[in-house]
Steps between C-alpha positions, in 0.01 A plus 500: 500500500601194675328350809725610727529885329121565597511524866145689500378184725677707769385846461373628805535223672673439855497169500495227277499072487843299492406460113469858426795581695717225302342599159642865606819419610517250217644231736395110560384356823741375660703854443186683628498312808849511615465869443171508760703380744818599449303849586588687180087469360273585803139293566245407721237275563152602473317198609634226304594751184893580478501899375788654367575838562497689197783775629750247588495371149577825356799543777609136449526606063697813634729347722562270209582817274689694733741170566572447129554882462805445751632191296544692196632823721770254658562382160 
């Protein structure tokens, strides 16, 4: 199992840190970040801590599915 197969880091959490988040979504950065605000990966600010919403990471990898289903359906 690679690094990015064993997501158990995340179970049961909610919310997570930037780095978890990227190590799930298996993206760099600067990637991450234009996600955050491009409003497709929900977070917050808890103090001076950025947390990443755990749910919008799953919908983010599903809308990501769901469009590439369509590609090959069009196909």
């Amino acid at each position: 199992m690679t690094e990015v197969d064993d997501l158990s880091f995340l179970a049961g959490k909610l919310v997570c840190s930037p780095q978890e988040a990227m190590r799930a979504v298996n993206c760099r950065n600067t990637k991450f970040y234009e996600l955050l605000n491009d409003g497709e990966i929900e977070s917050y600010m808890d103090g001076s801590r950025r947390q990443v919403v755990v749910a919008s990471l799953v919908g983010y990898v599903q809308k990501r599915i769901d469009a590439a289903r369509k590609e090959r359906e069009a196909a």
